[in-house]
C-alpha positions in Angstrom: 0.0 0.0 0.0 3.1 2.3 1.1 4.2 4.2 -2.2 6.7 6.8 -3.1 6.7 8.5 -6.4 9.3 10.4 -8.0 9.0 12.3 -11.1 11.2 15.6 -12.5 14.3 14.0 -13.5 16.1 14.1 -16.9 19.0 15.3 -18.9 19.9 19.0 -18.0 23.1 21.4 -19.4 26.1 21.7 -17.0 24.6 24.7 -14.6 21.6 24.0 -15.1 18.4 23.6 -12.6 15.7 20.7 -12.4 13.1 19.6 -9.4 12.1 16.4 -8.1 9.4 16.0 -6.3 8.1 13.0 -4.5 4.8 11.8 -3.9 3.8 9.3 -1.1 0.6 7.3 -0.4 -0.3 5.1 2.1 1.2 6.6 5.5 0.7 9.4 7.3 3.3 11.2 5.6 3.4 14.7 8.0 5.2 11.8 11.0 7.8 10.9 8.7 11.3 12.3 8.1 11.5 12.7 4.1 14.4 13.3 1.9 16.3 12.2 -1.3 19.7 10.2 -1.5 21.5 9.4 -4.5 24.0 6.9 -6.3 26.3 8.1 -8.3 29.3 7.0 -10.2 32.3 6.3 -8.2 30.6 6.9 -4.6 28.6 5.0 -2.0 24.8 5.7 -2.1 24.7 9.7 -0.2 21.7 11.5 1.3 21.5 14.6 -0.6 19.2 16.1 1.9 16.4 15.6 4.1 13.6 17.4 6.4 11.9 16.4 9.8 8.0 16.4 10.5 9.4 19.5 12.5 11.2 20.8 9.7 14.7 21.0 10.4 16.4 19.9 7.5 20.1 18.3 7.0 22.5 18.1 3.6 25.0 16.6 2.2 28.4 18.3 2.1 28.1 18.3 -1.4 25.4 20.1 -1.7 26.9 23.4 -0.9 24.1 25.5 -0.8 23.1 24.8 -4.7 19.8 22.8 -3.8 16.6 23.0 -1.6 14.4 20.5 0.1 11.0 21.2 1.3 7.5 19.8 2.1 4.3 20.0 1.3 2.2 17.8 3.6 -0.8 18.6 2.3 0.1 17.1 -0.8 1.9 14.2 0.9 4.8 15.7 -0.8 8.5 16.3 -0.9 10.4 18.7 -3.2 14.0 18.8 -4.0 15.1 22.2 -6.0 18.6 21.7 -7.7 20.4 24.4 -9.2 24.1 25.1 -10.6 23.8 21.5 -11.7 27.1 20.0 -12.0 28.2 16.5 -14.2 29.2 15.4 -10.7 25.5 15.8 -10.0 24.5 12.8 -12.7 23.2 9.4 -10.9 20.3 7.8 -9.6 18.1 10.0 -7.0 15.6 8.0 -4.4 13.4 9.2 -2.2 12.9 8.0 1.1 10.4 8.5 4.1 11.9 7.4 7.4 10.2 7.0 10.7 11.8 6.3 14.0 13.9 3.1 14.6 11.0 2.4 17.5 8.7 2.1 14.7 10.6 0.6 12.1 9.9 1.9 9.0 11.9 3.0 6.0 10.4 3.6 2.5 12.2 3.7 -0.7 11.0 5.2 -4.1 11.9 3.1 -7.4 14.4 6.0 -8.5 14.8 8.3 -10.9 18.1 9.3 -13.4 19.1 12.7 -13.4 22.1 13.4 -15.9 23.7 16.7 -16.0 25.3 17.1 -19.7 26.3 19.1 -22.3 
């Protein structure tokens, strides 16, 4: 029943900007920590970035301020802005809704390529 639903990716130019977003069904998505992680050539699977029911949101040092996480929980919906897109940036972003370890739940989307081009 528990789904999570990425869509936004694709091929962008070197500097570039694109946004995922990330829709979830089937939990009560506003007592879940949300985010996106990534795998990318050459590097373990990273989080990217993430964001609490309470909204205090972490990144990855990578990041470096160039993207943006946020909810919508009305929509049941994360968003990830990305901008000064970098070839670095290319790989396979998954989005993730994580509840406590007491609870025990940890939901992965399918995935979704981003490639960052010229």
């Amino acid at each position: 029943q528990v789904q999570l639903v990425e869509s936004g990716g694709g091929l962008v130019e070197p500097g570039g900007s694109l946004t995922l977003s990330c829709v979830a069904s089937g939990m009560v998505f506003s007592r879940y920590t949300v985010g996106w992680y990534r795998q990318v050539p050459g590097k373990q699977r990273e989080m990217v970035a993430s964001i609490t029911r309470d909204g205090s949101i972490n990144v990855g040092d990578f990041v470096e301020g160039r993207f943006t996480i946020s909810r919508a929980n009305s929509q049941n919906t994360v968003y990830l802005q990305m901008n000064s897109l970098r070839p670095e940036d290319t790989g396979v972003y998954y989005c993730n809704a994580y509840q406590s370890p007491l609870v025990g739940t940890d939901y992965w989307g399918q995935g979704i390529e981003v490639t960052v081009s010229s």
